[in-house]
N, C-alpha and C positions, 0 to 999 in steps of 0.2 A: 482450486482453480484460480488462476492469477488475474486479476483486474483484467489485463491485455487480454488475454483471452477471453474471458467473460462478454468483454464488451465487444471484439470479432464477430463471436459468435450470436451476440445478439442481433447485430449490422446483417450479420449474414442473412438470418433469420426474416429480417424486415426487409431486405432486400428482395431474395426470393418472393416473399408475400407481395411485394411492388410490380416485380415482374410478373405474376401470376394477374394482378390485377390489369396490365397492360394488354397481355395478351389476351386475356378476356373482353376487352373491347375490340378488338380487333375480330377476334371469335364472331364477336356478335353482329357487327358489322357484316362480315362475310358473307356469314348465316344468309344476314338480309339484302346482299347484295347491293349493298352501297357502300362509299365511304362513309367516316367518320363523321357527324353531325359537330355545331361550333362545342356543344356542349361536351359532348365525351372528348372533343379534340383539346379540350383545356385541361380534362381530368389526364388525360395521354401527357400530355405538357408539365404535368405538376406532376405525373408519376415519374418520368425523366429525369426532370431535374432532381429530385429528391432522390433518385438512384444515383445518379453523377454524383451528387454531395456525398451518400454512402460511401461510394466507390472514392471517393479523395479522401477520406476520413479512413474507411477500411486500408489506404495506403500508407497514410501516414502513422496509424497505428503499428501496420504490421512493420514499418523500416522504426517504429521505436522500440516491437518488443525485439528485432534483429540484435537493435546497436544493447539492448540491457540484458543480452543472455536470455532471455525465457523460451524464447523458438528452441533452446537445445533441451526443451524438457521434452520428453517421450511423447506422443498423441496415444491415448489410451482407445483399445477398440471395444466397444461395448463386445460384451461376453468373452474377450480373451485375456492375452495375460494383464499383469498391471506392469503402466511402465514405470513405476517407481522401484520396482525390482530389477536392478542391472541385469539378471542371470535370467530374466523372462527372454521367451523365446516372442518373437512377432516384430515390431516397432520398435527399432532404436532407438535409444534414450540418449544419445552423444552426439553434440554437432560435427561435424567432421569440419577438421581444418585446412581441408583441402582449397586452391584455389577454385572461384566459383566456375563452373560447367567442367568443372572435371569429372564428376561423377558420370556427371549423363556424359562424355567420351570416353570413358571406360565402359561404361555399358555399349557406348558403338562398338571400341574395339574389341570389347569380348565377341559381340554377332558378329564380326568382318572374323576374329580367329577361329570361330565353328563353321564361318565359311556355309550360312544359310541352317545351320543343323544346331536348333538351342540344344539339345544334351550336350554337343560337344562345347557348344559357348558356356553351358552351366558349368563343365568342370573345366572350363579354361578358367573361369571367374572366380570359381574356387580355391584356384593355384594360385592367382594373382593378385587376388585382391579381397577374399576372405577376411583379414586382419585389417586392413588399411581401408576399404569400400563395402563391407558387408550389404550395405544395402543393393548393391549391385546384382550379389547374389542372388538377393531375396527377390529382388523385381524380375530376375531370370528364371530362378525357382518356381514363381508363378506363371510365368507363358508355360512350363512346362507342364506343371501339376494339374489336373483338372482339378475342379473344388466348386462351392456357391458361396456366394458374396457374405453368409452368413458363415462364413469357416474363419476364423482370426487368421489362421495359419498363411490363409491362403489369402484373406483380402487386406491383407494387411499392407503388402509389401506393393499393391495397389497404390496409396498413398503414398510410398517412399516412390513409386515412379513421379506421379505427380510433382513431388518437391523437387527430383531431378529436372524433370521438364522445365519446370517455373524457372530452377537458378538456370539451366540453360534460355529461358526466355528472358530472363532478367538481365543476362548476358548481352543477347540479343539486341534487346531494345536500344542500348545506349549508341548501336553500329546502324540504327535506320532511320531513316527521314521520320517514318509515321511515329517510331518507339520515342523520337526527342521532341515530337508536337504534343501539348495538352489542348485537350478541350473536346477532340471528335464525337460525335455523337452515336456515343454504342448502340448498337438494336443486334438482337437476337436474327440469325441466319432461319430464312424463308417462315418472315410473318411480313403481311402486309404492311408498309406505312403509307399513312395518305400524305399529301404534299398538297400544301395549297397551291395554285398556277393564276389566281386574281385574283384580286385587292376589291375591300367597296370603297363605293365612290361617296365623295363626301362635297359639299359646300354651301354658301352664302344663301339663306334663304328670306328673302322679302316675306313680307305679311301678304297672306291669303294669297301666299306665292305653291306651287308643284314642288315637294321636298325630292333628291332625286334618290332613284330606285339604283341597285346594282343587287348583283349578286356574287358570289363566293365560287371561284374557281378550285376544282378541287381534284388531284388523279392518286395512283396508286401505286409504291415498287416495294418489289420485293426484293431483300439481296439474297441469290443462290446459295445452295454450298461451291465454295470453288478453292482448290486448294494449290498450295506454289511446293514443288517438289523439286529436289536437285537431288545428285548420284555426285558423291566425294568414291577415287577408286583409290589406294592404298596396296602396296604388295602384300600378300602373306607373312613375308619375314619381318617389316612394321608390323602388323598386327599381332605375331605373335611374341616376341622377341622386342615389344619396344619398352622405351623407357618414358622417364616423365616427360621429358622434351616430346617423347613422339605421339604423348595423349596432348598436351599441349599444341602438338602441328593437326592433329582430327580436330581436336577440339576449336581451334581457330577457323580451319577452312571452313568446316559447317557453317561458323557463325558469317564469315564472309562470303559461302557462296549464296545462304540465303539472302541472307541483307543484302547483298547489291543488287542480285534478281529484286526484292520483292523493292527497291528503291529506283531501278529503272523502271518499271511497271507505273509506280504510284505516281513518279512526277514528269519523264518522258514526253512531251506531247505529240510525241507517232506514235506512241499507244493507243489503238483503238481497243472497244471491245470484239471479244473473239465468243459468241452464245456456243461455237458448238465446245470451246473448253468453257466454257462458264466463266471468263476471264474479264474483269473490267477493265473499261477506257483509263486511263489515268486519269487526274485532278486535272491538269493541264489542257488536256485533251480539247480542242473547241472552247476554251476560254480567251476571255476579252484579254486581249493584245493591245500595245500602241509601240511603237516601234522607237529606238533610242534616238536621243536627241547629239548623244557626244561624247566624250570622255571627259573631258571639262568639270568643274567643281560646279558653276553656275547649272549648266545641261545636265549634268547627274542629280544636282537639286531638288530641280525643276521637275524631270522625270521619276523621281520616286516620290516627289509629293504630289503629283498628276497621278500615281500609282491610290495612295491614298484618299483623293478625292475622288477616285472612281466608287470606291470602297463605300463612302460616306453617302455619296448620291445614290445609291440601289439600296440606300436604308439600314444599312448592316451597321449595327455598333463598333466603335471602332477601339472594342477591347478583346484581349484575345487574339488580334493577329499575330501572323510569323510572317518572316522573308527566309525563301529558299532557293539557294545560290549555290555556284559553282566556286569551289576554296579559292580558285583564282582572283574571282572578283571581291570576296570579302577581304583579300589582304591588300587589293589595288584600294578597296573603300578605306580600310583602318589607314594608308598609307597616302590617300590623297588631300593635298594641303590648301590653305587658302593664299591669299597673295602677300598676308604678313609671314607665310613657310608655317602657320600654326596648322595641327593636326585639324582637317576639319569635321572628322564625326568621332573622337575622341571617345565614346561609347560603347563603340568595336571592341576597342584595347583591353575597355573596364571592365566593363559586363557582357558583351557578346552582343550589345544593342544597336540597332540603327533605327532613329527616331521615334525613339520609342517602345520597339517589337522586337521580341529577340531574333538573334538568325540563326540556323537550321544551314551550315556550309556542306556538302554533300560531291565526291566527286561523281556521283550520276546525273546528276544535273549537265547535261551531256555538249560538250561543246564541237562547234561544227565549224571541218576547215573551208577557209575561202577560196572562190571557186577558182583563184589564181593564186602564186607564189604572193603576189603582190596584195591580195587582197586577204583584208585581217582575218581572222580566225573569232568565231563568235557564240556568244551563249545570251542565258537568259536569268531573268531574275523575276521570283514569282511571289506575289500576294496573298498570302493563303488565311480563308477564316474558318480554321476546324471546325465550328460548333454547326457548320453548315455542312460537314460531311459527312455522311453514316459510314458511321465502320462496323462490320462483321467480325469479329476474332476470336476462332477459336481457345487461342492461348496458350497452344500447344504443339510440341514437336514429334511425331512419331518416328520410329526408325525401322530400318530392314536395311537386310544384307544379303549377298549373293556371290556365287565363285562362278555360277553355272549359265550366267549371262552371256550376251555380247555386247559390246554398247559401241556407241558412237562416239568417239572421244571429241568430241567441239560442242562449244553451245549455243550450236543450232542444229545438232542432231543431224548434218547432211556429210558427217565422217565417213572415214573409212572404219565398218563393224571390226572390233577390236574384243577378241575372245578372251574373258578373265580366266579361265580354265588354262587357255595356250599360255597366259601370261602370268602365270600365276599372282593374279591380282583379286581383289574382292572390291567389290562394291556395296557401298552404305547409303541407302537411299532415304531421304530425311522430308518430310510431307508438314506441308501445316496446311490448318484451313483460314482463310481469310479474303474477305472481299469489302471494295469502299464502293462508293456514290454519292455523288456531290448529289445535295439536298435541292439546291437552288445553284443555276450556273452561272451566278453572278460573283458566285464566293472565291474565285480567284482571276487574280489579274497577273497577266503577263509582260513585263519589258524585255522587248524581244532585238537581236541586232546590239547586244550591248560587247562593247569590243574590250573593255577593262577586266 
C-alpha cells in the first residue's frame, strides 16, 4: 500500500470517528430536549475544525497522489479479485485518459440510447465503449444485476460509479459560485445545530460593586434533504450515433445547466425559501445592503471599504472573505484608474484580488435593467464570510433517462408539454442533493445600485 493511500485512509478513518462523535452530541442533546450546553458546544467546535483540517489535508493529499500516478493503481475489494492482476475481473487497474466527466456522459449517453431500458443501455455500452470506458459497463452491469454488497462482482463497479461521479463533480465545482469559495462550514443533512442568537454581557466593575449577570442565547436548524434537479433532452440520433464532440456537448450542458441553476439559487437575492420544495433562501437573501455611492475611483473606494468595516463591526474575522461579482464589474474594477491613469486595484490582473480577498466573477450575479432607456442598468457586489455558512452536500450526481415523457421545454416549466416519444428525443435527468444556511445573517454584505 502506497504512503498516499495509507495516510487517506487513515484521515478517513479519523474523520468518520469525528463525525460520529459530533453527531452523538447532538444525539444527546435531543434526547434531552435542549440545546447544546457551552461545554459540549466547544467539543462541537473542536470536532469541526479538526474535520475541516482532515478534509484540506484529505484534498491536498489526494490532488498529490492524482498528479504522481498512484490513483491509477486498481482499489482492491476485500474478497474479490486482486488488482494487481490486469486479467482480474472487478476494478480497473488503468486510469483512463479520457478528458475529465467524460466517463460519467458516456454513462448519460448510454441511458438516453436505451431510452429509460438499462439492458438495452448495457449492450449499447458494450458496443461502444467496452474497450475505451469499460467502467461504464460495469457501473450499468450493476443497476442491472441483482447481487449484495458482499459480491466483488457486483459491488465493485459501485465504486467505479463513485469515481465517475466525483470527476464529474470535480468538473463541476470550478463552473460554481459555492465549488470556487473555501472555507463553508460542512454539517451533515438533517442533524440538529445550535446557533447561538446572544452574547454575555461583560464590563467595568468597581469594588463591592453588582458584577453584571447575562445569559447565553441559544436556537436550533437543521438543514433538509433538498436536491437541485434539471432534464438535458438530446435526439435519439446524438445518443446513439454520437461522436466524441457529442459526449463533449452532454457532457458540457450538464455541467452548465446545473451550475447556473444551483448559482442563481445561492447568490440571487429574490431567492426566498420555498419549505414545501425543501428549497433555501439564498446567501443574499435579507442581507445587510447600503446602496452605491458612484462609479468614481474615490466612491468605489469608499464603498467597498465601508463593505469591510461592516464586516469588522459584527465581530467576524476578517480572513477568509470573498467578493462576489457580476464579470462586468470585475473588469470595470481591473480597468479603473486613478488620476496619474495608474491602474488602481492592480491585484485584479495578478491574482484575481481586490483588497485583499479574492473574487468569485460569476455571470448569475444577476444584473437588472433600468426602469428607463435612460436609466443605467444595475447589479451588485457582495461580502461573503463562508465559514459562517453551513453547507449540506451530498457530493453527488445521480442520473436517469426517459423517451416516454412529456416535458416542458422552458425553465420555468409553464411550456407548451412537448412529447419525447413524438420527437424522438430522450431526456437525462441529473439530481444532486444540497442545501446552505447562513449561520449568522451578518456574514454577508451587499453593495447594491452599483452601475460599473
Amino acid at each position: 500500500m502506497s504512503g498516499f493511500t495509507q495516510r487517506i485512509q487513515e484521515l478517513e478513518r479519523t474523520r468518520a470517528d469525528r463525525i460520529v462523535s459530533m453527531e452523538t452530541l447532538h444525539e444527546k442533546a435531543a434526547m434531552e430536549g435542549r440545546s447544546l450546553d457551552s461545554r459540549e458546544q466547544l467539543g462541537f467546535d473542536s470536532l469541526a475544525s479538526e474535520v475541516e483540517g482532515i478534509d484540506a489535508e484529505l484534498a491536498t493529499l489526494r490532488r498529490q497522489q492524482t498528479m504522481s500516478g498512484l490513483s491509477a493503481k486498481g482499489i482492491h475489494v476485500p474478497g474479490g479479485p486482486n488488482p494487481q492482476n490486469p486479467t482480474a475481473r472487478g476494478v480497473s487497474n488503468t486510469k483512463s485518459n479520457l478528458p475529465k466527466g467524460t466517463a460519467f456522459a458516456r454513462y448519460a449517453m448510454a441511458l438516453a440510447a436505451g431510452r429509460g431500458n438499462l439492458h438495452q443501455s448495457l449492450e449499447y455500452a458494450k458496443t461502444a465503449y467496452s474497450s475505451t470506458s469499460p467502467e461504464v459497463v460495469n457501473v450499468i452491469k450493476a443497476a442491472v444485476s441483482a447481487g449484495t454488497t458482499s459480491d466483488p462482482i457486483w459491488a465493485a463497479p459501485l465504486v467505479e460509479y463513485q469515481n465517475m461521479a466525483q470527476e464529474f463533480i470535480d468538473l463541476l465545482r470550478p463552473a460554481t459560485i459555492i465549488g470556487r469559495i473555501d472555507g463553508f462550514r460542512r454539517v451533515p443533512f438533517n442533524i440538529r445545530i445550535p446557533r447561538q442568537t446572544a452574547g454575555a454581557s461583560v464590563g467595568w466593575v468597581g469594588e463591592n460593586k453588582p458584577k453584571p449577570v447575562s445569559r447565553l442565547g441559544f436556537d436550533a436548524i437543521t438543514l433538509p434533504w433538498a436536491k437541485v434537479a434539471g432534464i438535458v433532452a438530446i435526439t435519439e440520433e446524438l445518443a446513439r450515433f454520437s461522436s466524441p464532440s457529442a459526449e463533449q456537448l452532454v457532457r458540457d450542458d450538464l455541467v452548465e445547466t446545473i451550475g447556473t441553476f444551483i448559482d442563481e439559487q445561492f447568490i440571487d437575492p429574490t431567492v426566498v425559501a420555498n419549505p414545501a420544495a425543501n428549497s433555501p433562501a439564498s446567501i443574499t437573501n435579507g442581507a445587510h445592503s447600503a446602496a452605491s455611492t458612484g462609479a468614481t475611483l474615490a466612491a468605489v473606494d469608499s464603498d467597498l471599504t465601508g463593505m469591510i468595516s461592516y464586516m469588522a463591526s459584527q465581530g467576524l474575522t476578517l480572513t477568509g472573505l470573498y467578493w462576489v461579482m457580476n464579470p462586468r464589474t470585475k473588469i470595470s474594477l481591473a480597468n479603473l484608474r486613478n488620476t496619474n491613469e495608474e491602474v488602481a486595484y492592480p491585484s485584479i490582473e495578478a491574482n484575481g484580488t481586490l483588497k485583499g480577498f479574492p473574487i468569485v466573477d460569476s455571470a448569475s450575479v444577476p444584473i437588472t435593467e433600468g426602469a428607463t432607456e435612460a436609466d443605467p442598468d444595475t447589479t451588485f457586489i457582495a461580502l461573503v464570510c463562508p465559514r459562517e455558512i453551513l453547507l449540506a452536500d451530498d457530493g453527488q450526481v445521480t442520473l436517469d433517462a426517459s423517451r416516454e415523457a412529456s416535458l416542458q421545454m422552458s425553465d420555468d416549466g409553464t411550456g407548451t408539454l412537448v412529447s419525447l416519444w413524438q420527437q424522438n428525443l430522450v431526456g437525462i435527468r441529473a439530481e444532486r442533493f444540497i442545501y446552505w444556511q447562513s449561520r449568522r445573517a451578518q456574514c454577508v454584505t451587499l453593495l447594491t445600485g452599483v452601475t460599473y
